[in-house]
Phi, psi and omega in degrees: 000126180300154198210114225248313166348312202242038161259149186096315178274151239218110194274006165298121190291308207242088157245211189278336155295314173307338184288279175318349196252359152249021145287336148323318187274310182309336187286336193306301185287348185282322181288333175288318180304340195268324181268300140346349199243150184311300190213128174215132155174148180201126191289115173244055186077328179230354152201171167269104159329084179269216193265347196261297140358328179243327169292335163312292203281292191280347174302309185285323173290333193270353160294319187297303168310336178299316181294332186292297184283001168271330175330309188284312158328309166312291181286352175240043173017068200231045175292148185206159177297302214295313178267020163275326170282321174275357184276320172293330184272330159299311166308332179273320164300313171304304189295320171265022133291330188249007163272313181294332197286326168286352129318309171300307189278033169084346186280334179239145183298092129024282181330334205241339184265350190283296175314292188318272191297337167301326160312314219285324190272350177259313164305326182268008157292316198285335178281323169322278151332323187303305185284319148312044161216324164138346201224158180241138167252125200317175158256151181292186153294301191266046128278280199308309151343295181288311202280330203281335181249357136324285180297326196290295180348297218288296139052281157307297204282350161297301199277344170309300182313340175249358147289148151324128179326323176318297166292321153349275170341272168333318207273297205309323190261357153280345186270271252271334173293302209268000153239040154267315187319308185313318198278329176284343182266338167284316159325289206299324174323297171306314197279307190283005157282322185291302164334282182323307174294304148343299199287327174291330154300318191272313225253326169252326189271133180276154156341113153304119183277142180287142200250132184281124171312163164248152172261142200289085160291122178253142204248163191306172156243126197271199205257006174261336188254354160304128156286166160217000000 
């Protein structure tokens, strides 16, 4: 029977969302290497590019791509499982890559990226059951939420280090406001996943009655399994 829903969709696992959402990922080690490394620069003739600047620059393209590729999903109707699975672990890999390295240089509270990543690793323990149980759980509003003030965070705390003291300042304590947000929108986020999840265990799957195990009998050997 024709399904007028599924016309347009496309049962190739590596289309052009999946594509950007394992370009998302490639980007993790690029990022890593830009923040983390001593001295990087490079002159392109009209200006010098520094490490904060190209960590900036591949941070924002690999955030971008996070918009692109559900965007397309959606509108070319090419939701597919690989990228229902790799798009939350590209996001959590990226957001925690660019948070412990800032943790390394010094820019973020050790506590709050503990908080941050630790969130990160209990929904996807918890999406992970979700799909063992037979249902996949959406992302909220405040998942999303929390990465649009993720990025805005990381962002900032990029971009402080390359202003004039004045302005410097300013960049730090707006990066330091907004991630106590982050740190409040991943607690309540996370609890409202917990919610979520719950209502949904108890409220559509029925009890399972419980089953008497059975037991492994060895059974004799009769006068028929003697060889001779």
């Amino acid at each position: 029977m024709f399904d007028p829903l599924s016309a347009g969709r496309t049962s190739t696992p590596m289309n052009l969302p999946n594509a950007l959402t394992v370009l998302r990922i490639f980007f993790v080690p690029l990022l890593l290497a830009a923040m983390l490394r001593r001295d990087i620069s490079l002159d392109t003739g009209f200006f010098v590019v520094t490490k904060e600047w190209l960590a900036l620059l591949i941070f924002l393209s690999a955030a971008t791509t996070d918009l692109l590729d559900g965007y397309l999903a959606r509108r070319r109707r090419q939701i597919t499982t690989l990228g229902k699975l790799l798009d939350p672990i590209a996001d959590k890999l990226l957001i925690s890559a660019a948070f412990i390295s800032l943790v390394e240089l010094g820019r973020v509270p050790a506590w709050m990226v503990v908080i941050i990543v630790g969130r990160e690793f209990a929904v996807s323990g918890l999406r992970s059951i979700a799909i063992a149980e037979g249902y996949a759980i959406p992302a909220s509003d405040l998942g999303k939420t929390k990465m649009v003030t993720q990025v805005f965070s990381v962002s900032l705390l990029l971009v402080a280090p390359l202003l004039a003291p004045p302005y410097a300042q300013i960049f730090r304590e707006m990066a330091y406001v907004s991630l106590w947000f982050v740190v409040l929108f991943a607690v309540v986020s996370m609890i409202d996943y917990f919610r979520a999840f719950w209502r949904r265990l108890e409220g559509v799957r029925p009890p399972v009655p419980r089953r008497t195990p059975k037991l492994l009998v060895l059974r004799k050997p009769g006068k028929q399994d003697v060889t001779t």
